[in-house]
C-alpha positions as CSV (number, residue, x, y, z in Angstrom):
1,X,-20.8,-7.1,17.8
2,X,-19.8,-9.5,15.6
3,X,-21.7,-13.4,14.9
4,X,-19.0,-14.5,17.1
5,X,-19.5,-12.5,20.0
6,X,-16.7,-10.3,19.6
7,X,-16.8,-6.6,19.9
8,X,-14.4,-4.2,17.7
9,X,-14.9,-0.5,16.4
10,X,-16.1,-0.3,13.3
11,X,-16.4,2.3,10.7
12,X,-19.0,2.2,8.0
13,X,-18.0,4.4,4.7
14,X,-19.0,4.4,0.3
15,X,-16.1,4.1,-1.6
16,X,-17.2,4.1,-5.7
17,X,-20.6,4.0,-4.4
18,X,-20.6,1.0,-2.2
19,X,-20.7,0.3,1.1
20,X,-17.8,-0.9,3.7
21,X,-17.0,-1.7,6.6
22,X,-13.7,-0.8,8.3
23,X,-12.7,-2.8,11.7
24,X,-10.3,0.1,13.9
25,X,-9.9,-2.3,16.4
26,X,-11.1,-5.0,19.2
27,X,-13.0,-3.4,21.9
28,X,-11.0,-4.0,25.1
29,X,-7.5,-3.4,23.1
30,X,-8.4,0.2,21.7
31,X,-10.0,2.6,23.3
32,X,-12.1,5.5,22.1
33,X,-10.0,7.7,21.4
34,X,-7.6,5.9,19.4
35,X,-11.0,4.4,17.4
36,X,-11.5,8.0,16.7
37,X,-8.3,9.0,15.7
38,X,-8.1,5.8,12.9
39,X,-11.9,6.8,12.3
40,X,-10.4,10.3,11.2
41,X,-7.3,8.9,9.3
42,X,-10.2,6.9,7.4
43,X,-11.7,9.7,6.3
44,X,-8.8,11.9,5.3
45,X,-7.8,8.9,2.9
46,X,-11.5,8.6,1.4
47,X,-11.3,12.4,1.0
48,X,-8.4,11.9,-1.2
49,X,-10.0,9.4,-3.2
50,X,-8.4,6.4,-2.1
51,X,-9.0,2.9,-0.9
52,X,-9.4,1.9,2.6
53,X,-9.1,-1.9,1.8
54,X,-6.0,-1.4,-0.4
55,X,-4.3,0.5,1.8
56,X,-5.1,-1.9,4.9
57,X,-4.0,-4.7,2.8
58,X,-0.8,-2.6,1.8
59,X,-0.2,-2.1,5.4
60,X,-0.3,-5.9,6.4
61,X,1.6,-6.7,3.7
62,X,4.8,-4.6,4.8
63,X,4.6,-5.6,8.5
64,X,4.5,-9.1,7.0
65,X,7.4,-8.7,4.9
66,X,9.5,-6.3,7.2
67,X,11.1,-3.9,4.7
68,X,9.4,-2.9,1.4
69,X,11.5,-2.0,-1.4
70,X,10.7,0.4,-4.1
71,X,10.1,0.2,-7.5
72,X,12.9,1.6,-8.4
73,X,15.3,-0.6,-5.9
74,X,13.2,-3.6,-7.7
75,X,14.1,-2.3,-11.2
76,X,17.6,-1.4,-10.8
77,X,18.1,-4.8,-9.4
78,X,16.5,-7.0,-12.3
79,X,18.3,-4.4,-14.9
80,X,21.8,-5.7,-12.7
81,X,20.7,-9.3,-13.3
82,X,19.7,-8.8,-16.8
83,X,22.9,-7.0,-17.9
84,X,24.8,-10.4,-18.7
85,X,22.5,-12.1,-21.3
86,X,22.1,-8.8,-23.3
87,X,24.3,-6.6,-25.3
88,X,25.5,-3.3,-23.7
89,X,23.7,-1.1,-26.6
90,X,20.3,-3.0,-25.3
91,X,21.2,-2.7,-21.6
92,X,21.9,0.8,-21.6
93,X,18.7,1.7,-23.6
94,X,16.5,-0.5,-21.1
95,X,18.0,1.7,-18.2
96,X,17.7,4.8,-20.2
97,X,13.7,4.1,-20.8
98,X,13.1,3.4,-16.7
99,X,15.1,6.3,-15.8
100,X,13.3,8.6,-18.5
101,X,9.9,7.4,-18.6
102,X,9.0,5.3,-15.4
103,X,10.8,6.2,-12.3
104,X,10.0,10.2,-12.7
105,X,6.6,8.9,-11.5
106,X,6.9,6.1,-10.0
107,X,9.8,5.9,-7.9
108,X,8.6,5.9,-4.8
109,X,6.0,3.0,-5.2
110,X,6.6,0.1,-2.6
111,X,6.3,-3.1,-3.9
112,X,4.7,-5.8,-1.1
């Protein structure tokens, strides 16, 4: 129960060796099971080394925003913008370098 009076589910985990504190949900609006079931999703992304609070954040972030573009989507579109002001030799080594060296591993990465 929180100093307000309100009860949620909570889930208390280490990540980097300190403590947190996850909230699943408000009591009356999830039950048990679906506490359990987030509780288990929080661990299978703590077993994979990664950050409950980052990814929460993450997540409120795209349902703020609605659509979440990629990094790639992001780039390709500043490249379009940028092509004016430079000369094509410059342009096309820019686009070269992303397409070589960036979007092989980062692709994929939304941007919120």
């Amino acid at each position: 129960m929180s100093t307000s009076g309100h009860k949620s589910w909570r889930y208390k985990n280490r990540f980097e060796k300190k403590e947190r504190l996850l909230t699943l949900g408000v009591y009356s609006e999830v039950s048990l099971a679906e506490a359990r079931e987030k509780r288990d999703e929080a661990k299978k992304i703590l077993r994979e080394g990664r950050d409950l609070r980052h990814i929460a954040r993450r997540g409120r972030f795209a349902s703020a925003s609605g659509s979440v573009k990629s990094l790639e989507n992001v780039a390709r579109e500043w490249h379009a913008l940028q092509i004016a002001p430079w000369k094509p030799v410059h342009a096309s080594d820019v686009i070269i370098s992303l397409e070589h060296d960036i979007f092989p591993h980062l692709r994929s990465m939304p941007l919120v």
